[in-house]
Residue, then its C-alpha position, 0 to 999 in steps of 0.5 A: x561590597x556591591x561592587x563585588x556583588x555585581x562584578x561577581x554576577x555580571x562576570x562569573x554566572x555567566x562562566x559558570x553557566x558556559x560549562x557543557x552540560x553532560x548528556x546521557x544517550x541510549x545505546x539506540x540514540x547513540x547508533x544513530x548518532x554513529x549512522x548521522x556520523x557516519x552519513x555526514x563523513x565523520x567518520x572518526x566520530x562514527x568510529x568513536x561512537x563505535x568503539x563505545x557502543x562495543x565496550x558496553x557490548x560486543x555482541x552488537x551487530x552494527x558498530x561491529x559492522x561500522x568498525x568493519x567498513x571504516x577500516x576497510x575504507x582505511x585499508x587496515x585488512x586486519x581490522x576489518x576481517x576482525x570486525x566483519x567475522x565478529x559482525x557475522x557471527x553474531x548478526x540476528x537476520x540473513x541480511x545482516x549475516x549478507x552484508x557482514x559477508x560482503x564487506x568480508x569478500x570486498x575486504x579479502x578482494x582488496x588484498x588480492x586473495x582471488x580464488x578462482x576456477 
């Protein structure tokens, strides 16, 4: 019976205990885990971060404009003009509404479409 005991708490609590534990972010813990993400080049965390933050609310500006630059990084045009015209749209402050548009006029660069005098 001892036996038992003690193979069960020698070998077993420490598995048991191995699980991760499940942590709880803020939606502002979790912007700035997409920008330490992002900062630290991984950017298909930064991404998935993103994509959460938008599930939970459109509406927010920086994960749309993160959504925007990593596609744009990727060259997927599309995406990024969704994202970019979302991130003006519902940018609060001239320089988000400034920084929404450059990556929007870098994005329409890209593909070529130039105009001009």
């Amino acid at each position: 019976m001892w036996r038992g005991l003690v193979f069960a708490l020698t070998f077993l609590v420490p598995l048991a205990s191995a699980t991760p534990a499940q942590t709880t972010l803020t939606p502002g813990e979790m912007r700035g885990a997409m920008m330490a993400s992002w900062e630290a080049g991984n950017f298909d965390q930064a991404v998935a971060i993103a994509d959460a933050l938008l599930l939970r609310d459109p509406r927010d500006y920086l994960p749309n404009q993160m959504r925007a630059r990593a596609a744009l990084s990727a060259n997927d045009f599309d995406t990024a003009t969704f994202y970019a015209r979302r991130a003006w749209r519902v940018a609060s402050s001239n320089v988000q509404r400034f920084e929404a548009a450059r990556v929007m006029a870098n994005t329409l660069f890209r593909q070529g479409r130039i105009t001009s005098r």
